[in-house]
GUZA-489176 format. One line per field, with one value per atom (N, C-alpha, C): residue number from 1; residue in one letter; atom name; x, y, z. Coordinates in Angstrom, 3 decimals. Layout:
<nodes>
num	NUM  ...
residu	A  ...
atome	CA  ...
X	X  ...
Y	Y  ...
Z	Z  ...
</nodes>
This chain:
<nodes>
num	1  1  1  2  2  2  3  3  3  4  4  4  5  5  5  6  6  6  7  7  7  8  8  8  9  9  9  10  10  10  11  11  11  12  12  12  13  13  13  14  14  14  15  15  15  16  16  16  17  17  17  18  18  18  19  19  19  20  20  20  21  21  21  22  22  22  23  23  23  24  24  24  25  25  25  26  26  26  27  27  27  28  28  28  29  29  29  30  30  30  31  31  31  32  32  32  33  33  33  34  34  34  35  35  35  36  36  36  37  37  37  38  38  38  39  39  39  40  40  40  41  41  41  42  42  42  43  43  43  44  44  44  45  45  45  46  46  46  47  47  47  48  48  48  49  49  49  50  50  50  51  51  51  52  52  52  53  53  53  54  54  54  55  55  55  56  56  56  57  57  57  58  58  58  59  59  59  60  60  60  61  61  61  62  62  62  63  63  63  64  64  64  65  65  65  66  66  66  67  67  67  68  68  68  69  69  69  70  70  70  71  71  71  72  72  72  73  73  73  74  74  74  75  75  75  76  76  76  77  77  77  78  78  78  79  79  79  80  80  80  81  81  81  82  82  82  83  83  83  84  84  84  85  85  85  86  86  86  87  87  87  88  88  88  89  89  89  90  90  90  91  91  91  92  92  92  93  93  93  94  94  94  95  95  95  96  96  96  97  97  97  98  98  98  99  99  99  100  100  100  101  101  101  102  102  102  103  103  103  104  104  104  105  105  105  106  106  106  107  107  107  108  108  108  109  109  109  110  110  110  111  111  111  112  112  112  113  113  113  114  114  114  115  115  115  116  116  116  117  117  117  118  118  118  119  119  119  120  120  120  121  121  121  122  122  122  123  123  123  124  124  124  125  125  125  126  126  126  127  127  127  128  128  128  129  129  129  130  130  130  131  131  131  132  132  132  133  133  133  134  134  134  135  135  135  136  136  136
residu	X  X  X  X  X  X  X  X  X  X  X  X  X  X  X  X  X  X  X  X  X  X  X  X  X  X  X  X  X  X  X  X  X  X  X  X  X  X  X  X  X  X  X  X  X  X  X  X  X  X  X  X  X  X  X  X  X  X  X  X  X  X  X  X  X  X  X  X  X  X  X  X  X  X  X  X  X  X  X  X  X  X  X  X  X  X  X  X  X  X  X  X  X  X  X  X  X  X  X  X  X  X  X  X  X  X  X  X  X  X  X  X  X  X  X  X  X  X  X  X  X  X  X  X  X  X  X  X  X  X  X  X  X  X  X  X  X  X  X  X  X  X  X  X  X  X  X  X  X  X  X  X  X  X  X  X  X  X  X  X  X  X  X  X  X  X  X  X  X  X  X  X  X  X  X  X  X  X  X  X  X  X  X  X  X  X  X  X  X  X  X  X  X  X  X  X  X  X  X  X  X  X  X  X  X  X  X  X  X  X  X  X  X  X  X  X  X  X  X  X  X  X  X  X  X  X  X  X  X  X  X  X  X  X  X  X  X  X  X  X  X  X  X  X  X  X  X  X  X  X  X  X  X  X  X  X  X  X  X  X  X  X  X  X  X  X  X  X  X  X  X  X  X  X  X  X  X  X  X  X  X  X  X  X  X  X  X  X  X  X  X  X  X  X  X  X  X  X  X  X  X  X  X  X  X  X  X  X  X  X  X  X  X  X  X  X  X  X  X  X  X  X  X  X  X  X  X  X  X  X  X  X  X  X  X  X  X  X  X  X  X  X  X  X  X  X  X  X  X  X  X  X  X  X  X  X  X  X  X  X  X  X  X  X  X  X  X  X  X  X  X  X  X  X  X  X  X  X  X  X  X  X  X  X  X  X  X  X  X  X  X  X  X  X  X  X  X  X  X  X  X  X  X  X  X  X  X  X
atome	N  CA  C  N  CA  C  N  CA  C  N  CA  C  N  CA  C  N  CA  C  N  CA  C  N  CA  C  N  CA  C  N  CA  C  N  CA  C  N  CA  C  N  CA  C  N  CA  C  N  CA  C  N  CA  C  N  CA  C  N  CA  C  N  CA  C  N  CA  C  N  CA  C  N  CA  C  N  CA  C  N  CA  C  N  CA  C  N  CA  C  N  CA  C  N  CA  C  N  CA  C  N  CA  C  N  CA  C  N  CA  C  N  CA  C  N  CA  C  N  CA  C  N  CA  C  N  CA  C  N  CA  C  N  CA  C  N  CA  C  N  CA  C  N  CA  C  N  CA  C  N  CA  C  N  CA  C  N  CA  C  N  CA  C  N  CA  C  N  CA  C  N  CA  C  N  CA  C  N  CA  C  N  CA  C  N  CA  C  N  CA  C  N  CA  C  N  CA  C  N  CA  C  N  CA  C  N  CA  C  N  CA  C  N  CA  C  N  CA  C  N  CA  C  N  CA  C  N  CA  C  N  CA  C  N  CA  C  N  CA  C  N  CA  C  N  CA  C  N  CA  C  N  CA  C  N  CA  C  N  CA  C  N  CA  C  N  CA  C  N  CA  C  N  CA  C  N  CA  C  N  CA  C  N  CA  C  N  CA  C  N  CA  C  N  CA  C  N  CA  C  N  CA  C  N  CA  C  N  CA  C  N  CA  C  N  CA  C  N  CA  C  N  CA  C  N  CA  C  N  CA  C  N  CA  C  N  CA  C  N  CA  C  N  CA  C  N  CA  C  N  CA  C  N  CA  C  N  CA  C  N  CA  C  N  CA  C  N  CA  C  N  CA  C  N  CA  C  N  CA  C  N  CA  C  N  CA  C  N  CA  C  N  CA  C  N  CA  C  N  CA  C  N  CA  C  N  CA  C  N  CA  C  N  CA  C  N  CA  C  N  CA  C  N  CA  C  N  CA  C  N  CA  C  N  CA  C  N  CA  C  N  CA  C  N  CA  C  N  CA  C  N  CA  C  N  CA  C  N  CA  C  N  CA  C  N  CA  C  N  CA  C  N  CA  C
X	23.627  22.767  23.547  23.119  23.651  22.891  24.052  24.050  22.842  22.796  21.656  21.167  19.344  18.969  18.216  18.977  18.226  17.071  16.492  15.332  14.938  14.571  14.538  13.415  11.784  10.706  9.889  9.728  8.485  7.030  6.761  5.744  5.061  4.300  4.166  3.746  2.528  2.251  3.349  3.899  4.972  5.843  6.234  7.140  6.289  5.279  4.206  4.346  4.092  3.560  5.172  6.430  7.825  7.800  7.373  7.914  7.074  5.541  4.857  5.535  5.791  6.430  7.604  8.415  9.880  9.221  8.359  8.060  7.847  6.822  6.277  7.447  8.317  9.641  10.389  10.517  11.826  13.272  12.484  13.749  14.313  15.363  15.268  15.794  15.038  14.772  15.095  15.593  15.705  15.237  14.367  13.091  13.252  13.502  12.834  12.156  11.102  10.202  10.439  11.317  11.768  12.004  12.210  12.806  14.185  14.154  16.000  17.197  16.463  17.602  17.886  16.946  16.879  17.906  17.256  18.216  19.621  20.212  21.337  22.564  21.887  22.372  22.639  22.378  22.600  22.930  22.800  23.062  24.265  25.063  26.088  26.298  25.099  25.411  26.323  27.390  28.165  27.860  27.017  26.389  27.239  27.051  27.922  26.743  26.088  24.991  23.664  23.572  22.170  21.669  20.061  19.148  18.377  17.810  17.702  15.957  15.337  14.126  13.540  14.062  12.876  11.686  11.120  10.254  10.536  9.777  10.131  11.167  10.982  11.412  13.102  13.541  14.895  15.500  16.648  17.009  17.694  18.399  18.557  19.846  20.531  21.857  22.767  22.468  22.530  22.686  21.801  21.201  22.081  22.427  23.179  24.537  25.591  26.451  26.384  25.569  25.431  25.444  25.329  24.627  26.148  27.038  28.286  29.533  29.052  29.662  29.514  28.958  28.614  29.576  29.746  31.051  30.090  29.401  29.129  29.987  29.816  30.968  30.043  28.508  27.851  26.393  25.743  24.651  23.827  22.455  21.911  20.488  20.541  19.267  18.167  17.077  15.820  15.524  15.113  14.310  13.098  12.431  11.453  11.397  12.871  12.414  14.122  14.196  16.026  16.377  15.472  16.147  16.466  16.049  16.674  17.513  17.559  18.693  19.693  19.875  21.250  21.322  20.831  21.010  22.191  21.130  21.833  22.815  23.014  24.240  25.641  25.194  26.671  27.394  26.280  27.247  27.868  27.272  27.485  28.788  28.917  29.868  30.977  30.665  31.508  31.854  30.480  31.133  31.220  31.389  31.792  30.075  29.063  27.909  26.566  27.630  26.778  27.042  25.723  25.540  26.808  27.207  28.556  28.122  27.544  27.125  27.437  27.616  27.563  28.924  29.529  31.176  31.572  32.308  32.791  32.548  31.951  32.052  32.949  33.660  34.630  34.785  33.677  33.545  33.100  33.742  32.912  32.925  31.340  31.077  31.286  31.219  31.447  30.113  29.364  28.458  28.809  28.578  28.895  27.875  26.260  25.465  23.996  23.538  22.084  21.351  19.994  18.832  17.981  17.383  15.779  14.725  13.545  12.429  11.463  10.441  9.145  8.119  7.751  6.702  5.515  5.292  3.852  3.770  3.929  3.985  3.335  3.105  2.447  2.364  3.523  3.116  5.224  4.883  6.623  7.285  6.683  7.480  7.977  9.812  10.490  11.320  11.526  12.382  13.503  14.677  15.942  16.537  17.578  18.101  19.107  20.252  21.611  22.479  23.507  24.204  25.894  26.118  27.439  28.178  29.458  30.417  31.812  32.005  32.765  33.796  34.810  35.893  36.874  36.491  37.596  36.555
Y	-0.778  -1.930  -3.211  -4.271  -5.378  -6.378  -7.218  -8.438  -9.139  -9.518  -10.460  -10.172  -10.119  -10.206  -11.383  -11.607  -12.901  -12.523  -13.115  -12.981  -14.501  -13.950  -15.302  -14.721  -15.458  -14.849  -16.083  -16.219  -17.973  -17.490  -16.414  -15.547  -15.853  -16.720  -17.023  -16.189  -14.813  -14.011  -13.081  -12.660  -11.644  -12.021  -13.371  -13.711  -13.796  -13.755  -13.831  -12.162  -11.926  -9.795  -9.620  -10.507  -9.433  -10.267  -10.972  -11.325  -10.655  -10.936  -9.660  -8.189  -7.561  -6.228  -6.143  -7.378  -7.232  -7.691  -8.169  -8.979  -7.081  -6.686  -5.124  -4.307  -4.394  -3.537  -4.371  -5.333  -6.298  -6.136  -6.692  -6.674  -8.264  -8.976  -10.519  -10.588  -11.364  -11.627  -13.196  -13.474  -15.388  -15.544  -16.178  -15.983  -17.058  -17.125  -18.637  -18.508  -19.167  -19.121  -20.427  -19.842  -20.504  -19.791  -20.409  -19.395  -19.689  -18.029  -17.527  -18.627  -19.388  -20.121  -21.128  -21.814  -22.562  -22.754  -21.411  -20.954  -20.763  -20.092  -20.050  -21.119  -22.579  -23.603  -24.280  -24.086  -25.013  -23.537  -22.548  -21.774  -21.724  -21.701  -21.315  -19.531  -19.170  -17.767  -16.915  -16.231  -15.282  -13.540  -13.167  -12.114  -10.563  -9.825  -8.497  -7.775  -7.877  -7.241  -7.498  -7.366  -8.127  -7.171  -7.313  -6.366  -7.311  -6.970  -7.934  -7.525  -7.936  -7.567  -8.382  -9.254  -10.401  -10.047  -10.359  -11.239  -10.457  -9.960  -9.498  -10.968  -11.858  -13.092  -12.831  -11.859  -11.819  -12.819  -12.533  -13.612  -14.914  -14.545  -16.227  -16.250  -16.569  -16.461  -17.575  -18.592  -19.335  -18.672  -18.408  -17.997  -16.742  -15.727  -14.441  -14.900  -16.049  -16.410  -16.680  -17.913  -18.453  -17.165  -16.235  -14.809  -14.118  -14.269  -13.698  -14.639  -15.999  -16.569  -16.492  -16.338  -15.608  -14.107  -13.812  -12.780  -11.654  -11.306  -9.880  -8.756  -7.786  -6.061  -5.905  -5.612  -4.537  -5.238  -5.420  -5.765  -4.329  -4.486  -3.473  -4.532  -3.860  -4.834  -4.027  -4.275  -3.361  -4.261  -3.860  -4.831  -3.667  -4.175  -4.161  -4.320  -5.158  -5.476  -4.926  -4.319  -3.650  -4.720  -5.997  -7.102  -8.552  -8.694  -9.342  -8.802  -7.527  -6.798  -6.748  -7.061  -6.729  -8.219  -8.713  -10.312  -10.619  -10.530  -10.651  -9.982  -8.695  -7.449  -8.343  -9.267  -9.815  -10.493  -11.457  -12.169  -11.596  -11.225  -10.292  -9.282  -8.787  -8.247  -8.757  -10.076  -11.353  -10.698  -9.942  -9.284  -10.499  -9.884  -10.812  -10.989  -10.064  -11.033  -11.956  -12.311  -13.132  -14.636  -15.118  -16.429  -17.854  -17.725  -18.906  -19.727  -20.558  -21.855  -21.587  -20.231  -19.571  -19.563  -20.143  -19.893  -18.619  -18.122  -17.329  -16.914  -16.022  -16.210  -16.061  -16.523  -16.262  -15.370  -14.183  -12.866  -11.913  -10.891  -10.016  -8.646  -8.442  -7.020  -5.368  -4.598  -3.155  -2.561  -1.861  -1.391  -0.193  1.170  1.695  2.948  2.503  3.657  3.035  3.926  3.192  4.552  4.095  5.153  4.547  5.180  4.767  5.414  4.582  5.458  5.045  6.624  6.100  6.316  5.319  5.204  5.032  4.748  4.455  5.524  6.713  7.780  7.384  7.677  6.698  5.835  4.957  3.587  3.051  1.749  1.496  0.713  0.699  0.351  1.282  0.749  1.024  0.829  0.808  0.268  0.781  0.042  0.401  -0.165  0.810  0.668  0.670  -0.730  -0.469  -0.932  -0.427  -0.865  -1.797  -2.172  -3.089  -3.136  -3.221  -3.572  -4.398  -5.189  -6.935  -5.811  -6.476  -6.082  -7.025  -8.167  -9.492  -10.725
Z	-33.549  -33.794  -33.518  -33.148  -32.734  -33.729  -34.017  -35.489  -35.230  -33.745  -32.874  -32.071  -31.797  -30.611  -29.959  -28.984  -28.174  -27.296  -27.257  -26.028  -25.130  -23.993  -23.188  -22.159  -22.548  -21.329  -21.279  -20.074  -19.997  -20.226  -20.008  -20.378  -21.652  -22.593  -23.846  -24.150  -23.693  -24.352  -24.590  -23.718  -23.982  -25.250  -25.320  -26.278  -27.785  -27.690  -28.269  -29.357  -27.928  -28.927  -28.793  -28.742  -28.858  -30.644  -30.638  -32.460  -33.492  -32.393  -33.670  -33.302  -32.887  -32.430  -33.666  -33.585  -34.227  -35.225  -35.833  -37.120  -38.126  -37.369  -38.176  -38.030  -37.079  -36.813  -38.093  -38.475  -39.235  -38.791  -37.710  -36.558  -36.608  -36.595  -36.280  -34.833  -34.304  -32.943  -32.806  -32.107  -31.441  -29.909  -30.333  -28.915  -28.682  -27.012  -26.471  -25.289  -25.551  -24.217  -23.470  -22.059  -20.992  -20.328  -18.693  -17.509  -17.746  -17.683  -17.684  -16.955  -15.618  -15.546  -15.938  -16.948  -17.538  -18.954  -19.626  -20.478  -20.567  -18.940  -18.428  -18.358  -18.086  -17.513  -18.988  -20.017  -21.134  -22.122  -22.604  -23.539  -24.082  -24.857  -25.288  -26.140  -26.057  -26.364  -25.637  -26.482  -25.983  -26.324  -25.345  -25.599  -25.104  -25.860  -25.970  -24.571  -24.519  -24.133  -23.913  -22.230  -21.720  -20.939  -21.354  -20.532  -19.743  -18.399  -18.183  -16.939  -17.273  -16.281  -15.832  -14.483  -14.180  -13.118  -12.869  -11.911  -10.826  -9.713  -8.291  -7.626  -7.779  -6.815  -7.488  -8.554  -9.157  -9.736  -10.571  -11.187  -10.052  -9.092  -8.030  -8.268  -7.053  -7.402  -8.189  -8.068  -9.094  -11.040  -10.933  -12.222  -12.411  -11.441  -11.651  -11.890  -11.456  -11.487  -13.133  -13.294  -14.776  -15.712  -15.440  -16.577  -16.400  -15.225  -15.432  -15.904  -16.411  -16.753  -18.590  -18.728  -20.242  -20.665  -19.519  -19.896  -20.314  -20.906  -21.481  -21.006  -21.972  -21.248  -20.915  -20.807  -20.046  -19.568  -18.201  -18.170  -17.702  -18.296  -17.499  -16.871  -15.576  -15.197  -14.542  -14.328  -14.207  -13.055  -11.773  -10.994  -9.911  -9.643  -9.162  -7.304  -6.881  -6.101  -4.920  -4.179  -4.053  -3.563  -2.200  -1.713  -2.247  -3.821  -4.461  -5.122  -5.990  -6.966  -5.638  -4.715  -3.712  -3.966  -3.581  -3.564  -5.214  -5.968  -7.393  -7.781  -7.270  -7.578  -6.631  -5.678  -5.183  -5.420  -6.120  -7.136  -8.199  -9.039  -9.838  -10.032  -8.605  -8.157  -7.417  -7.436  -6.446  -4.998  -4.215  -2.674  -2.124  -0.748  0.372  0.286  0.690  0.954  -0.197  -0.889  -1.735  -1.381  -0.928  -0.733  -0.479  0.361  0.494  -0.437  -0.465  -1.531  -2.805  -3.385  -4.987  -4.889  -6.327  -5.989  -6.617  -6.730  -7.460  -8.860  -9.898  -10.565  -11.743  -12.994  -13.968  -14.126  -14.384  -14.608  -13.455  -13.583  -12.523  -12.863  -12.225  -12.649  -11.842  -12.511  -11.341  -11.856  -10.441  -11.176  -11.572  -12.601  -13.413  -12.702  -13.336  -13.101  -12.259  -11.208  -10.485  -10.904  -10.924  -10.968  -10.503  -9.585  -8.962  -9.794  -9.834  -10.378  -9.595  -9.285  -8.367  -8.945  -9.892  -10.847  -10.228  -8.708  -7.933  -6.953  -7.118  -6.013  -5.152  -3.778  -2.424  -2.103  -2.646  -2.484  -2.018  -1.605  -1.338  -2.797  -3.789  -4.954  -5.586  -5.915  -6.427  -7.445  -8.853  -9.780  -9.940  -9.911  -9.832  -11.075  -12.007  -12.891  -12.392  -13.000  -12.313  -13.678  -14.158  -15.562  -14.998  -15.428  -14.793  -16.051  -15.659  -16.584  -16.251  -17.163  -16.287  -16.315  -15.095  -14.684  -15.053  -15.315  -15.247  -16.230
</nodes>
């Protein structure tokens, strides 16, 4: 169990049914409804552990840098979409092909474990689970 859970969705309903969810669970939850990179750019949370599921358009490399600058040991991220999760996995991973403009980030991650799931049989969507763990 973890002391704190943060949450961060611009989604008002979602953030909506996650407090009633944790309210009947008596779970304590710290919710803010904003976009993640928003949150990113001013937060001072130092989080042990981030799950992370955005948007097909992905979190932005910008925003993936900011999320490895937070240091966490382990991210796991869920995406929806493989040509942004590559996009975001480079920073992340500080490769050679992540975005020149993105500097480096403080932290960097290895990815650990991937799983695909084909939750739309016949169709070209795919969700990819990938878990990371900082190296530095």
């Amino acid at each position: 169990a973890f002391a704190k859970a943060v949450c961060v969705d611009a989604n008002l309903a979602a953030t909506r049914d996650l407090l009633a969810n944790a309210e009947l669970a008596k779970v304590a939850v710290v919710s803010h409804n904003e976009h993640a990179e928003e949150f990113l750019q001013k937060t001072e949370e130092k989080p042990e552990f981030v799950v992370l599921d955005p948007p097909r358009a992905g979190l932005g490399a910008q925003a993936a840098k900011d999320l490895a600058e937070l240091g966490a040991t382990d991210i796991v991220y869920l995406s929806c979409d493989p040509s942004t999760l590559a996009r975001d996995l480079a920073v992340l991973t500080n490769s050679a092909r992540k975005p020149k403009e993105i500097p480096a980030p403080r932290n960097c991650y290895q990815i650990t474990e991937m799983h695909l799931f084909d939750l739309f049989p016949q169709t070209f969507h795919i969700e990819t689970l990938v878990r990371l763990r900082r190296t530095s």
